[in-house]
C-alpha positions as CSV (number, residue, x, y, z in Angstrom):
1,X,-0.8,33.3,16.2
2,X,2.4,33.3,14.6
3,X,3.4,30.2,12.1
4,X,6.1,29.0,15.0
5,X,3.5,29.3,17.8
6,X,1.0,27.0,15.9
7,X,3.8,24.4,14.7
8,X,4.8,24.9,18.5
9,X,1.4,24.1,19.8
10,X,1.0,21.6,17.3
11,X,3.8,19.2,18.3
12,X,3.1,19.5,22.3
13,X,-0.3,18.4,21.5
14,X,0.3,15.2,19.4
15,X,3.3,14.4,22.0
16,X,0.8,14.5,24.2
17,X,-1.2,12.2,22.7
18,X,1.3,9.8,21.8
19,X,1.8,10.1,18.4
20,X,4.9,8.9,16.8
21,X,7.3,11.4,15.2
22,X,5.0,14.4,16.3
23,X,7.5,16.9,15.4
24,X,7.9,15.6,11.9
25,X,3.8,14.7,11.4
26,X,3.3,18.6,12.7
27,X,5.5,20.0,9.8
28,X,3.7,18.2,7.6
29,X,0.7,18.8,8.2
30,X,1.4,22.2,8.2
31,X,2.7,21.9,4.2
32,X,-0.5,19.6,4.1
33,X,-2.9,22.5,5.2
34,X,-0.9,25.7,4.5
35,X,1.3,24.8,2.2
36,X,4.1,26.0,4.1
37,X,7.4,23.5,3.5
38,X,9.7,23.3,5.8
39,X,11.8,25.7,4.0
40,X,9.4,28.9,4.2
41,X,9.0,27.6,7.9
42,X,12.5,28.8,8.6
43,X,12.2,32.0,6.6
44,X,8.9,32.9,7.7
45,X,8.5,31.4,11.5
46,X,7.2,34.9,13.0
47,X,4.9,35.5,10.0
48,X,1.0,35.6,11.1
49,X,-0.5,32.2,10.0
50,X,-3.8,32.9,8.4
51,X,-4.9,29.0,8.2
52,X,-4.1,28.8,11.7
53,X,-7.7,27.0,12.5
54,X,-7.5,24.8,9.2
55,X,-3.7,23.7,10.3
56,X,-5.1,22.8,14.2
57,X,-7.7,21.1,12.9
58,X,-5.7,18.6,11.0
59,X,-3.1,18.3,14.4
60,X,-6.6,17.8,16.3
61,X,-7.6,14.9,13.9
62,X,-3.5,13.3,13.8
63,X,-4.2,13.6,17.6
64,X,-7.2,11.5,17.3
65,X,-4.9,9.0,15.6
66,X,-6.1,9.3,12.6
67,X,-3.2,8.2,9.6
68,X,-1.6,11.3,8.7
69,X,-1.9,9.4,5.1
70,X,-5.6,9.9,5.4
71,X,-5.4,13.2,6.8
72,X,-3.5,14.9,3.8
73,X,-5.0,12.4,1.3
74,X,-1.4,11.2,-0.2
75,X,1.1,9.0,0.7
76,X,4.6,8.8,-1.8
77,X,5.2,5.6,-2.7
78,X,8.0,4.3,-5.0
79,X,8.6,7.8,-5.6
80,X,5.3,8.6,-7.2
81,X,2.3,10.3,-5.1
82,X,-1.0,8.6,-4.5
83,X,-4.2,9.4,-3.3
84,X,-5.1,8.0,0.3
85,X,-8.7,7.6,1.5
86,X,-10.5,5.4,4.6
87,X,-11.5,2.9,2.0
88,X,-7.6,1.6,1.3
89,X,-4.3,0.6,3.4
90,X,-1.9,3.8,3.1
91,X,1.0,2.3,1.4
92,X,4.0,1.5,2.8
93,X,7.5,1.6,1.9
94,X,8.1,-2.5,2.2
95,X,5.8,-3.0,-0.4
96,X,7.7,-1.5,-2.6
97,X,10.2,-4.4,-2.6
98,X,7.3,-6.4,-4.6
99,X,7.2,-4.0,-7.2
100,X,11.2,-4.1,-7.6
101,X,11.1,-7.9,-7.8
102,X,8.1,-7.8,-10.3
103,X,9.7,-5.2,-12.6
104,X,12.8,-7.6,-12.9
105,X,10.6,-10.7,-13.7
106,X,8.4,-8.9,-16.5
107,X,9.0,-8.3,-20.4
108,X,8.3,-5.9,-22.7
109,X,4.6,-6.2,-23.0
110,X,3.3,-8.8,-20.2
111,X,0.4,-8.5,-18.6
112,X,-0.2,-8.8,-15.0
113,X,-3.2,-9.3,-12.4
114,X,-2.8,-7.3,-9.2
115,X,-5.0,-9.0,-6.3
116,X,-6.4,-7.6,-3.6
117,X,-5.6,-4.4,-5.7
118,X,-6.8,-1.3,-2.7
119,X,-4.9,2.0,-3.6
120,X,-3.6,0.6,-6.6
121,X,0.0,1.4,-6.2
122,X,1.3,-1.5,-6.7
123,X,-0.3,-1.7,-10.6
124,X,0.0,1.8,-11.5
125,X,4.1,1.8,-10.1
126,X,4.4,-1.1,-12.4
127,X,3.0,0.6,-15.6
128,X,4.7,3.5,-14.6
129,X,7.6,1.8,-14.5
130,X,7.6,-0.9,-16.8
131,X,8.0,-1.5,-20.1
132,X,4.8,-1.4,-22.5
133,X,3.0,-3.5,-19.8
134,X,-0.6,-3.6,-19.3
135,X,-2.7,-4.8,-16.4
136,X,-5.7,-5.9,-14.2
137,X,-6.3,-5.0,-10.5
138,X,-9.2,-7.0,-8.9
139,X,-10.6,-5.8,-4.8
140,X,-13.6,-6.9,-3.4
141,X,-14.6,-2.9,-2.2
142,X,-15.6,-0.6,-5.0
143,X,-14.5,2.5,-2.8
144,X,-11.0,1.2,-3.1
145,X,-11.0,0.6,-6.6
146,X,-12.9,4.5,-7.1
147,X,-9.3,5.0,-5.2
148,X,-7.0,3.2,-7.5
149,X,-8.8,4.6,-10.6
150,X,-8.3,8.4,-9.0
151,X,-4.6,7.1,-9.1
152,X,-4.8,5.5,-12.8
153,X,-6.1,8.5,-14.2
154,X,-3.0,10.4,-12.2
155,X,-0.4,9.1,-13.4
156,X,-1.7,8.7,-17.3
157,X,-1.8,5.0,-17.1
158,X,-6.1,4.3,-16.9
159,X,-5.5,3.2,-20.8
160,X,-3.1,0.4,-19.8
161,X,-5.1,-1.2,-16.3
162,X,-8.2,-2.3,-15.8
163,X,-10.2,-2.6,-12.8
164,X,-12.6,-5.5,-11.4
165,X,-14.5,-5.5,-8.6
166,X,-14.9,-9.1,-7.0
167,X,-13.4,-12.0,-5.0
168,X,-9.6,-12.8,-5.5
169,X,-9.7,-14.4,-9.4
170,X,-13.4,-14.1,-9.8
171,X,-13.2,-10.8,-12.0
172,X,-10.0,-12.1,-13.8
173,X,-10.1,-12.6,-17.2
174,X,-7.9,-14.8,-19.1
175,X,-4.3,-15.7,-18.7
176,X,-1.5,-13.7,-17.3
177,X,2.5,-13.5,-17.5
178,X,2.4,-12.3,-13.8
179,X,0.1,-12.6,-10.7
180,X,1.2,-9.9,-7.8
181,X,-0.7,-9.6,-4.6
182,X,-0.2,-7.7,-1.4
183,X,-3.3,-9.8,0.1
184,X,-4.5,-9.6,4.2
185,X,-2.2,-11.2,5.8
186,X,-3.1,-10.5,9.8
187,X,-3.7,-13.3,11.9
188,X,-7.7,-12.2,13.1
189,X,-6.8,-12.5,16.9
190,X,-3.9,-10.3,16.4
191,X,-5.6,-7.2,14.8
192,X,-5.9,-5.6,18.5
193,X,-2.3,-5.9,18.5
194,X,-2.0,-3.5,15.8
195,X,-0.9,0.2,16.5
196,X,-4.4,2.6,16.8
197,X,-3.9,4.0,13.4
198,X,-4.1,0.9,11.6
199,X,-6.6,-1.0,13.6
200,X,-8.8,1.5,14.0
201,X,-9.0,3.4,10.8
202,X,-7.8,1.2,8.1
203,X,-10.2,-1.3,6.3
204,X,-10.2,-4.4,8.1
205,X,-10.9,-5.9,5.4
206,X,-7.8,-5.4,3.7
207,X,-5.9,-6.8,7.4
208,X,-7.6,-9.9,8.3
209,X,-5.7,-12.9,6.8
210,X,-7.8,-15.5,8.7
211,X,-6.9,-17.3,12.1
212,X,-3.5,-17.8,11.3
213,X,-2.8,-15.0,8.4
214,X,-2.6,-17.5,6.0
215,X,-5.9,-17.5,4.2
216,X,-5.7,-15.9,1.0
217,X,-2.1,-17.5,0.5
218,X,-4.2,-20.7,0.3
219,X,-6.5,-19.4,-1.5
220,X,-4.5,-17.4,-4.2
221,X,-2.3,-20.5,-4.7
222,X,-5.3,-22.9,-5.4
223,X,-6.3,-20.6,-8.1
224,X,-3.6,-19.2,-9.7
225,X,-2.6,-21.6,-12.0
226,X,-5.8,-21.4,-13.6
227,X,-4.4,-17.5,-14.7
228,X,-0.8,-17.8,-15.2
229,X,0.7,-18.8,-18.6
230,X,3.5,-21.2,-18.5
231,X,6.4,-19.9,-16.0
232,X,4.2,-17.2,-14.9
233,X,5.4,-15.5,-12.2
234,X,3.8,-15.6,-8.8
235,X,4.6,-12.5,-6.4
236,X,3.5,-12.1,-2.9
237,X,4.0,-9.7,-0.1
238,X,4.1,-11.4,3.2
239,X,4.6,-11.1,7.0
240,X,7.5,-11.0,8.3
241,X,7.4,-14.1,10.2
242,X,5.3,-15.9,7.3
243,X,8.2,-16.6,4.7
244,X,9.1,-20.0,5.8
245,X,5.7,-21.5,5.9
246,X,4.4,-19.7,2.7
247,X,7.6,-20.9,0.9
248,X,6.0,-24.3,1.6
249,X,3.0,-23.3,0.5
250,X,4.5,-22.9,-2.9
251,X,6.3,-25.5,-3.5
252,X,3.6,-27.8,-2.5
253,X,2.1,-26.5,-5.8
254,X,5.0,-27.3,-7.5
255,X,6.3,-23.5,-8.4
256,X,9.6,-23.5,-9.3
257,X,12.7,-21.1,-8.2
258,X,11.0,-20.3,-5.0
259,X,12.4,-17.3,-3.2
260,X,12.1,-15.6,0.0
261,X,13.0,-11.9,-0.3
262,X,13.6,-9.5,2.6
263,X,12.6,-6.0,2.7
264,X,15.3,-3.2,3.1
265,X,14.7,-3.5,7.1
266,X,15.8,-6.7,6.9
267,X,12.6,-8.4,7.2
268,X,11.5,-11.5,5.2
269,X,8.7,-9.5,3.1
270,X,8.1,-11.1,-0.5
271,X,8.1,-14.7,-1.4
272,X,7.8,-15.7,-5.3
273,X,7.9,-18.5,-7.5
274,X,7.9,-19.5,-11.3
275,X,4.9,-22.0,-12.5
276,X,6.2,-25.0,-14.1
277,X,6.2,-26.0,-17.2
């Protein structure tokens, strides 16, 4: 089978099964399992593919609707590469608008608490990215923080982040200049909703924000001002049809310079606030 056969037989299959993009996903997978880029795709199409059976493995599993994140182990995310397992939501590109608004809020030196830390992208882009920061990322599921210490240790930043497994501020440990959080935020009775990828393969935990999406909101915002210093920053990622009533939510705790920041879609994503004084 020649490499443009199997990329051929590839995409009729996963159209075939419904799968979004199956042209693009069947590329790369193809890089994922053969390391062929697109590139060497055009120059070597009629080449004999040797991995054919590896490569139509992978298109049988993206077939089964399994994330292609999962599938190749890595999703890119704020232009840095992270490793993807079952245990952790794949990271998405909205999120990144947290981290932009965080890096613009934190000095030279702070030190932040990432909750509901999964992956880990969200701390490790910041200590990438930041200035001398240092940090704490807290998740209830030790598999997901064996995944964001896989992606410490990656990107040369494990000296600067330490991880805690437990329940929202229960591992924290002392004060902190900035609290971020990309927490569940799913309404329960709405997770069927959810495309087959996500529902069925990503952690549930990491989805379920209560009956109406809104628990750990509540939860995170009755705590945090044990753990932020004096006009701390609070950061949250949001749905996109949550910014008005978590807006509330903060100032009814009396955070100051409350914002509601869209994503690059267009879609209310982050809302954050200063503590007062």
């Amino acid at each position: 089978m020649t490499i443009r056969e199997a990329v051929q037989k590839a995409k009729i299959h996963l159209a075939e099964n419904q799968v979004p993009d199956a042209g693009t996903d069947a590329m790369l997978l193809l890089q994922s399992a053969c390391g062929i880029d697109r590139a060497r795709y055009y120059a070597c199409m009629d080449e004999e593919l040797e991995e054919a059976e590896r490569y139509l493995e992978k298109v049988r599993l993206r077939a089964a609707r399994i994330p292609l994140q999962q599938i190749t182990g890595e999703q890119y995310f704020c232009g840095l590469r992270f490793l993807v397992t079952g245990d952790v939501l794949c990271p998405r590109p909205e999120t990144e608008t947290l981290v932009e608004e965080a890096l613009k809020r934190l000095g030279r030196g702070d030190r932040f608490l990432d909750l509901c830390t999964g992956s880990g992208c969200i701390a490790v882009s910041l200590l990438k990215m930041g200035d001398n920061l240092s940090g704490e990322g807290c998740d209830l599921s030790g598999r997901a923080l064996e995944t964001a210490s896989k992606n410490a240790v990656l990107h040369s930043v494990a000296d600067r982040l330490t991880l805690r497994q437990g329940d929202l501020f229960e591992a924290a440990s002392g004060t902190y200049d900035m609290i971020v959080s990309n927490p569940p935020y799913i309404a329960s009775e709405e997770i069927h909703e959810l495309m087959e990828e996500v529902r069925d393969h990503e952690p549930r935990m990491a989805l379920d924000g209560g009956p109406d999406g809104l628990a750990f909101y509540r939860r995170i915002l009755e705590g945090a001002g044990n753990h932020l210093k004096e006009k701390g920053w609070l950061i949250v990622e949001i749905g996109y049809d949550q910014g008005t009533e978590v807006r509330s939510m903060f100032i009814d705790h009396l955070y100051e310079s409350v914002q509601v920041i869209k994503d690059l879609a267009g879609h209310d994503r982050i809302v954050l606030g200063q503590r007062g004084v």
